[in-house]
C-alpha positions in Angstrom: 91.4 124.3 88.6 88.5 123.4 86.4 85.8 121.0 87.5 86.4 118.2 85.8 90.2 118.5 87.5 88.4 118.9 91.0 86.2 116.0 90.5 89.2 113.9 89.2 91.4 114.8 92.6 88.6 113.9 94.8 88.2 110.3 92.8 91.8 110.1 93.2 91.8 110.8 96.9 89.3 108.2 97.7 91.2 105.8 95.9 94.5 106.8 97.9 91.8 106.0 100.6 90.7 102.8 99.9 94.4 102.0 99.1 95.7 102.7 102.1 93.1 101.3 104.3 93.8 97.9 102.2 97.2 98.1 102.8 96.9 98.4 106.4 94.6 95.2 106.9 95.8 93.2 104.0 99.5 93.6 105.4 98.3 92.5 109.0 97.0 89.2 107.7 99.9 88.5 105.7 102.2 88.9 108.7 99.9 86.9 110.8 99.9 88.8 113.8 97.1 92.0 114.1 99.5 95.5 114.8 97.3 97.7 116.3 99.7 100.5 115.7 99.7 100.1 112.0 95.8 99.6 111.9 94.9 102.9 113.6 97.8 104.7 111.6 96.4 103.4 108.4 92.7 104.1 109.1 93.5 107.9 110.5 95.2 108.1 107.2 92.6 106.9 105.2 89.9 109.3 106.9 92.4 112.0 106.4 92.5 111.4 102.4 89.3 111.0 102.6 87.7 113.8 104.5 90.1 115.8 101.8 88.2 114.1 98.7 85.1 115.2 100.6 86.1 118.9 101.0 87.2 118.9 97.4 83.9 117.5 96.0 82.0 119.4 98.7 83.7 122.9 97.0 82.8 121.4 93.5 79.1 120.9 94.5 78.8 124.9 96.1 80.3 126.1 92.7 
């Protein structure tokens, strides 16, 4: 993979991030009722995709 692909996947993984983290508090309002479940599920899958971004732009930076 060249650079400019690594730096792309890590942009796209913080995106998947932000996404995910959006979907899981955005979707608890519009239910009206606060799933705790669903919160901490989201958010450990949002710092999952996100510590993966990190490691990818980490390896980029070490290059």
């Amino acid at each position: 993979m060249t650079r400019k692909q690594k730096e792309s996947v890590a942009k796209y993984l913080y995106d998947i991030s932000k996404g995910i983290i959006l979907l899981a508090v955005v979707g608890n309002m519009v239910q009206g009722k606060w799933d705790i479940i669903s919160l901490i599920a989201g958010g450990i899958s949002a710092l999952i995709f996100f510590l993966w971004g990190y490691s990818i732009e980490g390896g980029i930076r070490d290059e």
